[in-house]
Structure formats: C-alpha cells, structure tokens
TORFIKE-894368 format. One record per atom (N, C-alpha, C, O): residue in one letter; z, x, y. Coordinates in steps of 0.05 Angstrom, whole numbers, plus 5000, padded with zeros to 4 digits. Example, Ala and Ser with C-alpha at 12.3 -4.5 7.8 and 13.67 -1.06 7.14 Angstrom:
// residues 2
A515652644886A515652464910A515652644934A516952854934S514252574955S514352734979S515752585001S516152685023
This chain:
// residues 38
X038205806010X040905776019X041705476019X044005416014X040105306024X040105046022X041504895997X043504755993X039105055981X040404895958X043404955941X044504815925X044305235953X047405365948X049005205964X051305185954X048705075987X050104966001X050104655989X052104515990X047604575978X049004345973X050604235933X051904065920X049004485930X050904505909X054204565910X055704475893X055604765935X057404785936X059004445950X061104325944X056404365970X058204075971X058703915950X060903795949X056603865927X057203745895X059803855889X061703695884X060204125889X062204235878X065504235886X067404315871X065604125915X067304115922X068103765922X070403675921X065903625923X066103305914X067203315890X069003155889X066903405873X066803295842X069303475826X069803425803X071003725845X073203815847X074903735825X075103885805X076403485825X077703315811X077403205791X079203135777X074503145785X073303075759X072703285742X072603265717X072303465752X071603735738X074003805728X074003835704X076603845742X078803875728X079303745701X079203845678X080003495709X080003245692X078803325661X080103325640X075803415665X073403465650X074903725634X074803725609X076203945649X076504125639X078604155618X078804315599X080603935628X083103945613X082203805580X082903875558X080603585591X079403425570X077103725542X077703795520X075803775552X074104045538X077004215536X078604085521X077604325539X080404435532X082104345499X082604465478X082804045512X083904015483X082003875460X082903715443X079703945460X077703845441X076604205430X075504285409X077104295445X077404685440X079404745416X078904855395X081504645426X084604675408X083504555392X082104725382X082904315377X083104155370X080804285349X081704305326X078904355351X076004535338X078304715330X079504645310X079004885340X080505105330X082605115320X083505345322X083804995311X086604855302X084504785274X085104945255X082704615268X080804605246X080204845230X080404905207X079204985255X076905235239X079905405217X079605505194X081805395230X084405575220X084805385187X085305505167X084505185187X086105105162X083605175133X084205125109
C-alpha cells in the first residue's frame, strides 16, 4: 500500500507536467499519422 500511496503522491505532483507531456505526445501522434496517410 505504501508504495500506491506514494506513487499516487508522484502522481498528483507531476499533474501538470503530465498534461503538458500529454498534449506534447498528442501532437507528435497527429503528426506520425498525418505521415502514415500520405
């Protein structure tokens, strides 16, 4: 349980960067796939 707990505190620290991260992986997704089409 320990270690769920402090992974959920990582998880809730890093909240914002993960976003950030996700939007970023997102348009590098499009961006692959927008390729693979032509």
């Amino acid at each position: 349980m320990h270690i769920y707990e402090s992974n959920l505190a990582t998880y809730f620290h890093e909240e914002e960067f993960s976003d950030a991260k996700a939007t970023e992986l997102k348009g590098k997704l499009a961006r692959l796939e927008g390729m693979k089409k032509e």
